[in-house]
Backbone atoms as SQL, in Angstrom:
CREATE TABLE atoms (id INTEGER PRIMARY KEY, chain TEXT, resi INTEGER, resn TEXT, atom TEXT, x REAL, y REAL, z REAL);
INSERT INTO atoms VALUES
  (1, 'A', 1, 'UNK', 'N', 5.462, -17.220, 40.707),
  (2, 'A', 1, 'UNK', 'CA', 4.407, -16.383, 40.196),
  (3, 'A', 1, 'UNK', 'C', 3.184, -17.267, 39.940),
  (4, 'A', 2, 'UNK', 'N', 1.557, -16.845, 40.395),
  (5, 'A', 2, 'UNK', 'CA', 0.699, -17.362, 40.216),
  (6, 'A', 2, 'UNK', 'C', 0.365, -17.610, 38.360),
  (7, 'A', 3, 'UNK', 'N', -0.455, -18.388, 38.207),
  (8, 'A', 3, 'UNK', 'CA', -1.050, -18.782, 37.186),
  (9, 'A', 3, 'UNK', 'C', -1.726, -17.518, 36.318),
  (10, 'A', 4, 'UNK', 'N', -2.349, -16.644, 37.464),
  (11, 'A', 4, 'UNK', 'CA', -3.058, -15.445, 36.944),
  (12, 'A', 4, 'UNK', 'C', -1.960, -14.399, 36.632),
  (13, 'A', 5, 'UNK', 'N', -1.172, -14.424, 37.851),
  (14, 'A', 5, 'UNK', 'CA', -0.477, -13.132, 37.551),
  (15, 'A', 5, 'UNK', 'C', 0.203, -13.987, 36.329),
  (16, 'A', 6, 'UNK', 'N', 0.473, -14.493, 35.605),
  (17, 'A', 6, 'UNK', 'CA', 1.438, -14.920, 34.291),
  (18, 'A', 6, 'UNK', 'C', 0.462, -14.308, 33.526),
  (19, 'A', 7, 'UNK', 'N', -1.011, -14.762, 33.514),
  (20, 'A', 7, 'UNK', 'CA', -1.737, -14.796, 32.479),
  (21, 'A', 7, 'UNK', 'C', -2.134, -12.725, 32.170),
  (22, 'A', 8, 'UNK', 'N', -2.187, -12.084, 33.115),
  (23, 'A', 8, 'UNK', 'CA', -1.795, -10.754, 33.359),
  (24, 'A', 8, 'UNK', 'C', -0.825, -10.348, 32.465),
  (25, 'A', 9, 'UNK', 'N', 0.470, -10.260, 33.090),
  (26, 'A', 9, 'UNK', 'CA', 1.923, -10.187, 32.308),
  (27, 'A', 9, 'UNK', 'C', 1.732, -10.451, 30.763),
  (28, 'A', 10, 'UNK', 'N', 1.170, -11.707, 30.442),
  (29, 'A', 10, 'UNK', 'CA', 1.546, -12.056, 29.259),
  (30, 'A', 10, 'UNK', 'C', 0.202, -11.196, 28.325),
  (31, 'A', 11, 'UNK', 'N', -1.031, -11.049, 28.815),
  (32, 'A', 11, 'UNK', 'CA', -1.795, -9.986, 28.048),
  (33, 'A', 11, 'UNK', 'C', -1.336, -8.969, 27.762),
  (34, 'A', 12, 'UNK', 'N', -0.953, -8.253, 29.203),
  (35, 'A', 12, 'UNK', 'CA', 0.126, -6.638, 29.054),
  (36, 'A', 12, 'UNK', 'C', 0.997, -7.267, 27.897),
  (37, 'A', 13, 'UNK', 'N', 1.959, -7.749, 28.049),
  (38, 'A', 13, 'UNK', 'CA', 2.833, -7.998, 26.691),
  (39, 'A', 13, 'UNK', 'C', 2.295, -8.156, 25.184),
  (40, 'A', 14, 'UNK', 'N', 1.242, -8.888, 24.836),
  (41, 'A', 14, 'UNK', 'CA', 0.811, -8.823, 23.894),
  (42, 'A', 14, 'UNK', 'C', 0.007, -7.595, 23.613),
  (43, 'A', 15, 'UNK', 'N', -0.682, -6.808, 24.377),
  (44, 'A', 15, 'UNK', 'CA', -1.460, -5.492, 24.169),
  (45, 'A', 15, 'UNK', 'C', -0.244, -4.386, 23.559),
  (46, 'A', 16, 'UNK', 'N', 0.697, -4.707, 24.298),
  (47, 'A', 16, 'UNK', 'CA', 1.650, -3.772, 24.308),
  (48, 'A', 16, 'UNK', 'C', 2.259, -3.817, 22.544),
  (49, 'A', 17, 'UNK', 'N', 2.666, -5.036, 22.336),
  (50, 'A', 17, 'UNK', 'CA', 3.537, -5.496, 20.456),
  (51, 'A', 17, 'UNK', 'C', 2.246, -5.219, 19.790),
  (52, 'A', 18, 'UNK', 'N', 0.333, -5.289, 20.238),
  (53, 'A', 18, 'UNK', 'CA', -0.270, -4.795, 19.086),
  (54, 'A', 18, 'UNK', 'C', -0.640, -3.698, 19.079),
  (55, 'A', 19, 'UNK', 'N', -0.449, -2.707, 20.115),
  (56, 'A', 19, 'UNK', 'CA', -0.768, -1.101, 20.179),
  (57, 'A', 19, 'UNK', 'C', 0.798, -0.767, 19.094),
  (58, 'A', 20, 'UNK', 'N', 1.975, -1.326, 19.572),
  (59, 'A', 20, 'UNK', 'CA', 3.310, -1.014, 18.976),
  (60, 'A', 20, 'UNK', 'C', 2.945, -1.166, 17.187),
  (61, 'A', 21, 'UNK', 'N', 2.622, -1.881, 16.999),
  (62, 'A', 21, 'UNK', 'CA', 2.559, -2.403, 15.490),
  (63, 'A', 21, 'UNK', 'C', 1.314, -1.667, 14.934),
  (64, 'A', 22, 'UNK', 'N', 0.056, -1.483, 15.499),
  (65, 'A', 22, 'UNK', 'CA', -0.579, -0.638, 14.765),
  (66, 'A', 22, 'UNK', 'C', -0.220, 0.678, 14.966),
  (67, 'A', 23, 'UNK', 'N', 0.605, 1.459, 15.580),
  (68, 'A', 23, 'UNK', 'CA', 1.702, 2.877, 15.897),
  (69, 'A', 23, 'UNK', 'C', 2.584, 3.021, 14.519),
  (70, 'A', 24, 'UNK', 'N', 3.402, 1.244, 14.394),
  (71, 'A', 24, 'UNK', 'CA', 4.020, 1.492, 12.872),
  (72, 'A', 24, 'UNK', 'C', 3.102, 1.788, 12.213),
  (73, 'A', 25, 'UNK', 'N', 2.096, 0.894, 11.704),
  (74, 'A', 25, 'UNK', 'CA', 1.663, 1.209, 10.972),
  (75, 'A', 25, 'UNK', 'C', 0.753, 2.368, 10.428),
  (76, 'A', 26, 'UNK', 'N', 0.261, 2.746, 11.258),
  (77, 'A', 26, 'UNK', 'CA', -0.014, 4.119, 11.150),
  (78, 'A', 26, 'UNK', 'C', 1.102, 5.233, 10.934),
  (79, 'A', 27, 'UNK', 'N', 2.133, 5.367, 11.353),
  (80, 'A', 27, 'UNK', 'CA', 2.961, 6.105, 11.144),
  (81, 'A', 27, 'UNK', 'C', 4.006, 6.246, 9.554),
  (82, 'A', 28, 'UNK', 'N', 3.014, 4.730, 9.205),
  (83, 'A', 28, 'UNK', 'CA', 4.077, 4.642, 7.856),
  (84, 'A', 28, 'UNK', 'C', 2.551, 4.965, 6.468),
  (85, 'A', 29, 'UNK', 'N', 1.863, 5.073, 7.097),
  (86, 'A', 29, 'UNK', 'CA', 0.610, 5.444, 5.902),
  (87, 'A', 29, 'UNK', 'C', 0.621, 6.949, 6.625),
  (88, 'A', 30, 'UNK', 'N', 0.738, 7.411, 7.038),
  (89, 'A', 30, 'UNK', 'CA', 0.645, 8.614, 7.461),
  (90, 'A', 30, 'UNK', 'C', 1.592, 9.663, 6.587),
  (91, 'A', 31, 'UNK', 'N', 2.697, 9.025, 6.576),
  (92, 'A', 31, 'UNK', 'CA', 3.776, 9.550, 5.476),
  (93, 'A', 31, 'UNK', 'C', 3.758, 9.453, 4.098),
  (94, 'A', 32, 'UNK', 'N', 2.555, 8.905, 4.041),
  (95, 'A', 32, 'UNK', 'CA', 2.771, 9.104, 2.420),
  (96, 'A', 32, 'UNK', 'C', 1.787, 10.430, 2.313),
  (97, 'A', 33, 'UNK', 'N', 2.403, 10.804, 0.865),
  (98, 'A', 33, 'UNK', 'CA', 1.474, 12.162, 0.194),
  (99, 'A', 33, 'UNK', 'C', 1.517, 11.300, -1.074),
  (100, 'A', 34, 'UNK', 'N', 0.263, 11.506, -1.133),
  (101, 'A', 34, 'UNK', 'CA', -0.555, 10.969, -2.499),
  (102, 'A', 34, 'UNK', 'C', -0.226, 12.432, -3.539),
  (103, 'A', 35, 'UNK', 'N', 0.715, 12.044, -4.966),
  (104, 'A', 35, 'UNK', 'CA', 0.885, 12.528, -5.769),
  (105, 'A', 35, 'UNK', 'C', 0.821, 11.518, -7.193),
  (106, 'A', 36, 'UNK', 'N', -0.116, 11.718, -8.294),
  (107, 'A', 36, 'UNK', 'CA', 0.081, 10.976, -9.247),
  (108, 'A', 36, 'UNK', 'C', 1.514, 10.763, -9.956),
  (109, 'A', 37, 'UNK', 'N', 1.783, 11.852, -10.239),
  (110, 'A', 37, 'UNK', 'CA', 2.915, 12.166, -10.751),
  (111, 'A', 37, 'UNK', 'C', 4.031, 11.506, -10.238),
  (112, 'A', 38, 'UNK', 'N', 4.117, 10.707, -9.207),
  (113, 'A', 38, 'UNK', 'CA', 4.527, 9.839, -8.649),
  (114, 'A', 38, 'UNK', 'C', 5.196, 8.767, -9.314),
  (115, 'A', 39, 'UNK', 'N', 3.830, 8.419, -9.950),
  (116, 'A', 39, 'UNK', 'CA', 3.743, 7.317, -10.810),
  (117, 'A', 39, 'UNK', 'C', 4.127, 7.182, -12.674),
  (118, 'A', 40, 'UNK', 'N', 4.389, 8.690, -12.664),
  (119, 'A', 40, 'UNK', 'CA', 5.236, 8.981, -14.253),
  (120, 'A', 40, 'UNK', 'C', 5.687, 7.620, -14.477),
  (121, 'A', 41, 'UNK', 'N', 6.653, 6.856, -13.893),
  (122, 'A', 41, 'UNK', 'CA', 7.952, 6.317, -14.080),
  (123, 'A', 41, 'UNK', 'C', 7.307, 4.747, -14.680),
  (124, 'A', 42, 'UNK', 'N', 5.328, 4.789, -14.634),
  (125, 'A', 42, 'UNK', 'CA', 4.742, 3.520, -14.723),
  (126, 'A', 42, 'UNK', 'C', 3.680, 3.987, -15.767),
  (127, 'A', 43, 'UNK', 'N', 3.708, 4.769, -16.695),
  (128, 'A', 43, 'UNK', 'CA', 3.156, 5.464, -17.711),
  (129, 'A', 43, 'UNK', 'C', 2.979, 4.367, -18.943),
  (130, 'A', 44, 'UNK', 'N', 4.396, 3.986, -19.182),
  (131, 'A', 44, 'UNK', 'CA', 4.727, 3.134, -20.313),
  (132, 'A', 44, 'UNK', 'C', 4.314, 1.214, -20.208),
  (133, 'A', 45, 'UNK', 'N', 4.194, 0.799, -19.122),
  (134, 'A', 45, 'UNK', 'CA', 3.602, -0.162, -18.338),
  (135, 'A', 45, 'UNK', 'C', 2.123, 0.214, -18.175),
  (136, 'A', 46, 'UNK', 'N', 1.217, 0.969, -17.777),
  (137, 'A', 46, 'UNK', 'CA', 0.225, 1.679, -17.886),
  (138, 'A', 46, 'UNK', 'C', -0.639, 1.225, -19.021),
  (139, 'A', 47, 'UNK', 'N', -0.379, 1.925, -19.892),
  (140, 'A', 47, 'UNK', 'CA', -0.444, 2.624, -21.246),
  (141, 'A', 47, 'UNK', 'C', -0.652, 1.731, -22.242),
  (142, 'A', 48, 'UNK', 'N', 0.797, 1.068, -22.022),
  (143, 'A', 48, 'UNK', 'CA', 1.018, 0.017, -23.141),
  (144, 'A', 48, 'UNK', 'C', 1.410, -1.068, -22.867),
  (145, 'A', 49, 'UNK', 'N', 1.378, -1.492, -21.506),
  (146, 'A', 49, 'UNK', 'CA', 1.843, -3.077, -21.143),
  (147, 'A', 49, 'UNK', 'C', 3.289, -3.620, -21.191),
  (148, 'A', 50, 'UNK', 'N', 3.977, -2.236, -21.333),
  (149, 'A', 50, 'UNK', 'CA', 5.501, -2.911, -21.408),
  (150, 'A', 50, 'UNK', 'C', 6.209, -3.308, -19.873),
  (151, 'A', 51, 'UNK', 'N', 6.898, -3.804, -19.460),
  (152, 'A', 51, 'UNK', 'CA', 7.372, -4.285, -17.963),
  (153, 'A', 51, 'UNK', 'C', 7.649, -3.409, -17.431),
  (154, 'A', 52, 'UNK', 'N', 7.348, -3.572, -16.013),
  (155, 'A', 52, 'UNK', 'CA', 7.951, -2.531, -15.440),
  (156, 'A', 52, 'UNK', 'C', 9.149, -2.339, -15.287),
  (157, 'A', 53, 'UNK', 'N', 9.766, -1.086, -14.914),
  (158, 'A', 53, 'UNK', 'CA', 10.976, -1.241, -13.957),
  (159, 'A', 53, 'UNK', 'C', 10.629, -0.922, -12.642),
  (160, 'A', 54, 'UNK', 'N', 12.370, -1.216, -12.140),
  (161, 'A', 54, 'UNK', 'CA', 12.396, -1.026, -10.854),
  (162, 'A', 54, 'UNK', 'C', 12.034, 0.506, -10.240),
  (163, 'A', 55, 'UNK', 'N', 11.965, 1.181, -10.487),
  (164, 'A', 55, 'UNK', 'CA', 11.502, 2.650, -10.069),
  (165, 'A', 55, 'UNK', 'C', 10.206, 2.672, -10.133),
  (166, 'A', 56, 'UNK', 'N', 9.558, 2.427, -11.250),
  (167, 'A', 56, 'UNK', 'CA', 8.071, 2.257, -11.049),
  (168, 'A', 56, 'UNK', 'C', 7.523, 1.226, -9.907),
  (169, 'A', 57, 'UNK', 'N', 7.865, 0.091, -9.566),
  (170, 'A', 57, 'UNK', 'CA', 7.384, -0.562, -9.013),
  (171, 'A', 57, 'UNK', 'C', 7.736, 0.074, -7.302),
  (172, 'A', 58, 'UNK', 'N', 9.234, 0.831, -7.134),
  (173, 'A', 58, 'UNK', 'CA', 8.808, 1.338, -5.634),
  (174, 'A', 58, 'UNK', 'C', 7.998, 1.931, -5.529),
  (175, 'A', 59, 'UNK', 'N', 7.654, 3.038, -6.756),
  (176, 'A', 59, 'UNK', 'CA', 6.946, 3.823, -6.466),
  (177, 'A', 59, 'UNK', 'C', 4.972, 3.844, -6.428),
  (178, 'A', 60, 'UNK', 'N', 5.281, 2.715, -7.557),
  (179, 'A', 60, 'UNK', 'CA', 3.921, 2.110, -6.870),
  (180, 'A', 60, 'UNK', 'C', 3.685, 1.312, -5.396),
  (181, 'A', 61, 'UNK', 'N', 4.394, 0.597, -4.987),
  (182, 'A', 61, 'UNK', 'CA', 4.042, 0.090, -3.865),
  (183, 'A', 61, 'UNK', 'C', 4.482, 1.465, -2.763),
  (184, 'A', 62, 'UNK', 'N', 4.797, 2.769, -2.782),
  (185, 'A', 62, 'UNK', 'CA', 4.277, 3.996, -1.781),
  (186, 'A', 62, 'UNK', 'C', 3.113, 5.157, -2.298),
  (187, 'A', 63, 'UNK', 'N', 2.887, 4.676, -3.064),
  (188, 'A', 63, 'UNK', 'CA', 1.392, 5.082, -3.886),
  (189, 'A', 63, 'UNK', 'C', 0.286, 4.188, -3.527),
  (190, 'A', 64, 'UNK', 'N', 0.838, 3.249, -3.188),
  (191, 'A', 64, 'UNK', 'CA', -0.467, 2.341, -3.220),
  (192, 'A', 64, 'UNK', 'C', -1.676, 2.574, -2.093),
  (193, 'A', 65, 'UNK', 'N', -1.542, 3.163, -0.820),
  (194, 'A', 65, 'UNK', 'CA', -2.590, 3.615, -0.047),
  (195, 'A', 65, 'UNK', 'C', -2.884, 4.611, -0.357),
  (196, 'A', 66, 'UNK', 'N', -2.988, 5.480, -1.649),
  (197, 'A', 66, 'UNK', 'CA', -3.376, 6.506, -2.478),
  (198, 'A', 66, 'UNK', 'C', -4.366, 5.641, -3.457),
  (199, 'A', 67, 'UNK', 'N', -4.040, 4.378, -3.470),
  (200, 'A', 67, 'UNK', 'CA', -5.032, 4.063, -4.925),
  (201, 'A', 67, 'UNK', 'C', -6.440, 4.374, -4.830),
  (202, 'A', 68, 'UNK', 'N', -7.509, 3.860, -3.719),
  (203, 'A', 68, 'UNK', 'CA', -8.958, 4.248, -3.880),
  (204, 'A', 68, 'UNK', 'C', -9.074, 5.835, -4.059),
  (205, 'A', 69, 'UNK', 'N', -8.190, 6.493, -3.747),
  (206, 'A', 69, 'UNK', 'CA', -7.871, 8.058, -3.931),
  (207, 'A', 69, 'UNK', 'C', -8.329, 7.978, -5.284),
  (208, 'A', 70, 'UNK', 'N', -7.357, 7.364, -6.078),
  (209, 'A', 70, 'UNK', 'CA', -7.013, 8.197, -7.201),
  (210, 'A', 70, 'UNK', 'C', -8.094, 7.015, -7.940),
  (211, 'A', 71, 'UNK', 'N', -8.524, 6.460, -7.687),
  (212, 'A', 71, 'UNK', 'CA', -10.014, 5.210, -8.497),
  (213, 'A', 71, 'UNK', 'C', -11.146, 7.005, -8.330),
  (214, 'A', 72, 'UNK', 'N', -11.338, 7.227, -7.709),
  (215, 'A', 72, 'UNK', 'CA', -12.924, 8.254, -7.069),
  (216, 'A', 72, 'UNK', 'C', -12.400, 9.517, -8.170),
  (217, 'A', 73, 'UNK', 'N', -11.430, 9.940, -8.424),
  (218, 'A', 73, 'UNK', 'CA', -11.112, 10.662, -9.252),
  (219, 'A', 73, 'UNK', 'C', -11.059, 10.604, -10.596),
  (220, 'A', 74, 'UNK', 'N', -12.400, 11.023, -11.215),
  (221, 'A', 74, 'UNK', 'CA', -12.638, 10.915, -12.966),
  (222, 'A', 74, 'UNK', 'C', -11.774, 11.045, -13.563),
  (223, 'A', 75, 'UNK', 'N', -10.766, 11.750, -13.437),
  (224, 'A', 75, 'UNK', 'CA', -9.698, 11.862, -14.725),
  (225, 'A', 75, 'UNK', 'C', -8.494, 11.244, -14.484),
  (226, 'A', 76, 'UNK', 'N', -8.541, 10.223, -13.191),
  (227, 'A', 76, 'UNK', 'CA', -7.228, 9.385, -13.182),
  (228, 'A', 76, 'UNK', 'C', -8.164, 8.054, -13.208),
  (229, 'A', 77, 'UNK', 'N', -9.053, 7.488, -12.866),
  (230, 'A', 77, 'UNK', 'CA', -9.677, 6.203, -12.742),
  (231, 'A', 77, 'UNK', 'C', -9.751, 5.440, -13.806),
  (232, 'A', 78, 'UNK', 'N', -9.726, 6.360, -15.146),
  (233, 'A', 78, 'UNK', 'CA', -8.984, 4.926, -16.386),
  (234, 'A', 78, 'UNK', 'C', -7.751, 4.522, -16.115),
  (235, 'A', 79, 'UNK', 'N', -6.784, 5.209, -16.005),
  (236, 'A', 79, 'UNK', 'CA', -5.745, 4.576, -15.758),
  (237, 'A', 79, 'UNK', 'C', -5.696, 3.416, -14.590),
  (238, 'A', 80, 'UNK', 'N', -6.167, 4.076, -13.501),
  (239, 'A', 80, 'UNK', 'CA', -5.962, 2.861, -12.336),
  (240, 'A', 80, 'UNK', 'C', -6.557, 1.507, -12.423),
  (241, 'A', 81, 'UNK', 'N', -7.719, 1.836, -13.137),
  (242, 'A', 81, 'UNK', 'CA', -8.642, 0.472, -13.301),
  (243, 'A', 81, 'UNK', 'C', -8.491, -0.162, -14.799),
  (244, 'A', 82, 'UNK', 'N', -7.347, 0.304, -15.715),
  (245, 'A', 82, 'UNK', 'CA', -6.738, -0.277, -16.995),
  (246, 'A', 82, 'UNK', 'C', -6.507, -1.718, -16.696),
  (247, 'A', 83, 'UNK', 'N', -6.546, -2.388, -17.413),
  (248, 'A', 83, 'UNK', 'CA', -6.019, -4.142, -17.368),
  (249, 'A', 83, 'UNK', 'C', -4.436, -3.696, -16.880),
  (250, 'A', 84, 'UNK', 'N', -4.069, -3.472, -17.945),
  (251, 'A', 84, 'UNK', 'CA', -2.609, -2.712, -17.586),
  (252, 'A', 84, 'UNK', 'C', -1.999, -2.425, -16.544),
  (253, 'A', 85, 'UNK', 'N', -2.418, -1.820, -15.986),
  (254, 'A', 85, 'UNK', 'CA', -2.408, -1.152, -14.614),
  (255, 'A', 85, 'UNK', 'C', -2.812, -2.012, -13.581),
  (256, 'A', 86, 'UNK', 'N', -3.236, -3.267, -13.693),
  (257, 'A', 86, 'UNK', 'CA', -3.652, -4.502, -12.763),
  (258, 'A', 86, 'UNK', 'C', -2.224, -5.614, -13.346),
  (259, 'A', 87, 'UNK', 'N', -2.196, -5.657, -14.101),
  (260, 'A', 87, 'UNK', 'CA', -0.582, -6.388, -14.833),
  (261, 'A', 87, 'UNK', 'C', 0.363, -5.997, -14.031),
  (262, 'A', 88, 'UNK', 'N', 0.637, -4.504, -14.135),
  (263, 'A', 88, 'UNK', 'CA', 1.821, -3.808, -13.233),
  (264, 'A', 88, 'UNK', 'C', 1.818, -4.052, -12.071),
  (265, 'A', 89, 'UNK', 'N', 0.528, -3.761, -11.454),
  (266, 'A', 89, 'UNK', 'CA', 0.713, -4.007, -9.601),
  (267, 'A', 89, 'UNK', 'C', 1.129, -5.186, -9.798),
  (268, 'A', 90, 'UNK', 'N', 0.727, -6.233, -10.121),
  (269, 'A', 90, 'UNK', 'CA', 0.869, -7.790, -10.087),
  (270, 'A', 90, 'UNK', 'C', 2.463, -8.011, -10.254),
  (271, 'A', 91, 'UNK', 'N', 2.783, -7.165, -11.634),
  (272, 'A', 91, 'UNK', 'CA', 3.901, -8.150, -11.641),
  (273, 'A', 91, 'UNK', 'C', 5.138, -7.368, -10.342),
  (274, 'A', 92, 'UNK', 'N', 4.587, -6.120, -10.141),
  (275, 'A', 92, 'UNK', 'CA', 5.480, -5.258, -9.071),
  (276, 'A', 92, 'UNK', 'C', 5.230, -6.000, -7.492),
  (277, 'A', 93, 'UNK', 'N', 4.125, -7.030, -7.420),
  (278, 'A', 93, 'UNK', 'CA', 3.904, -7.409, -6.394),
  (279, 'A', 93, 'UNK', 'C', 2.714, -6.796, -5.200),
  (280, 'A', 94, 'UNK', 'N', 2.319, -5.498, -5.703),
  (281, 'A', 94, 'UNK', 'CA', 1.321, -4.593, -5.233),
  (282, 'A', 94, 'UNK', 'C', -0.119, -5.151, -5.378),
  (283, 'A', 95, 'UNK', 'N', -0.764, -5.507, -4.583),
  (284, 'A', 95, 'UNK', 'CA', -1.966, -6.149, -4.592),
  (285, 'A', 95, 'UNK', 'C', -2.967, -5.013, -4.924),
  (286, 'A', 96, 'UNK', 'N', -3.651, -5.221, -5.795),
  (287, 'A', 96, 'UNK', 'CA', -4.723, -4.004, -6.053),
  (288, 'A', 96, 'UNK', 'C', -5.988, -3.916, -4.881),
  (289, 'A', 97, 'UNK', 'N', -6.049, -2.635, -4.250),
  (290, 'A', 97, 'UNK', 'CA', -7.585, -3.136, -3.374),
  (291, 'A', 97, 'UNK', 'C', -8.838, -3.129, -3.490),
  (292, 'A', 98, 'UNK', 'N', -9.278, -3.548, -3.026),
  (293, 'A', 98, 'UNK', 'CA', -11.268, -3.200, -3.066),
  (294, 'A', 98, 'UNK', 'C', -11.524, -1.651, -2.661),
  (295, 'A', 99, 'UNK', 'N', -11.922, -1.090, -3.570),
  (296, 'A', 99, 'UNK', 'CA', -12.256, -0.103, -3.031),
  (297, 'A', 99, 'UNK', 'C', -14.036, 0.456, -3.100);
């Protein structure tokens, strides 16, 4: 096989794993439904800074491409932008974003 035709092949291959991977990924933000109530289970962490648990923290990290959502929304945006509520993502591992 020529030099070109490799260099061919091996573009197709790589076009191919980053069309594939942005497909996951789209398909996995696509599935979420943004519900606060979601996040009940991170009220007490929230609120008052106590640790999380493990339920809160899944459920924040499938909430989390909901967050600039719920920042633009006046009557949830204290909570999201609480110190508190930057503690929790952190210690759950959820990176807070720019929004």
């Amino acid at each position: 096989m020529k030099a070109s035709q490799i260099n061919v092949v091996l573009a197709a291959v790589v076009l191919v794993v980053v069309l594939g991977y942005e497909a996951e990924v789209s398909v996995a933000v696509a599935a979420v439904t943004c519900n606060q109530s979601q996040l009940d289970s991170c009220k007490q962490p929230i609120l008052f800074g106590t640790p999380p648990s493990k339920l809160c923290c899944t459920k924040m990290k499938q909430q989390k491409p909901c967050f600039c959502k719920y920042v633009k929304d006046p009557s949830l945006k204290k909570y999201i932008t609480n110190p508190n509520a930057k503690k929790t993502a952190k210690k759950c591992g959820v990176p807070v974003p720019k929004c």
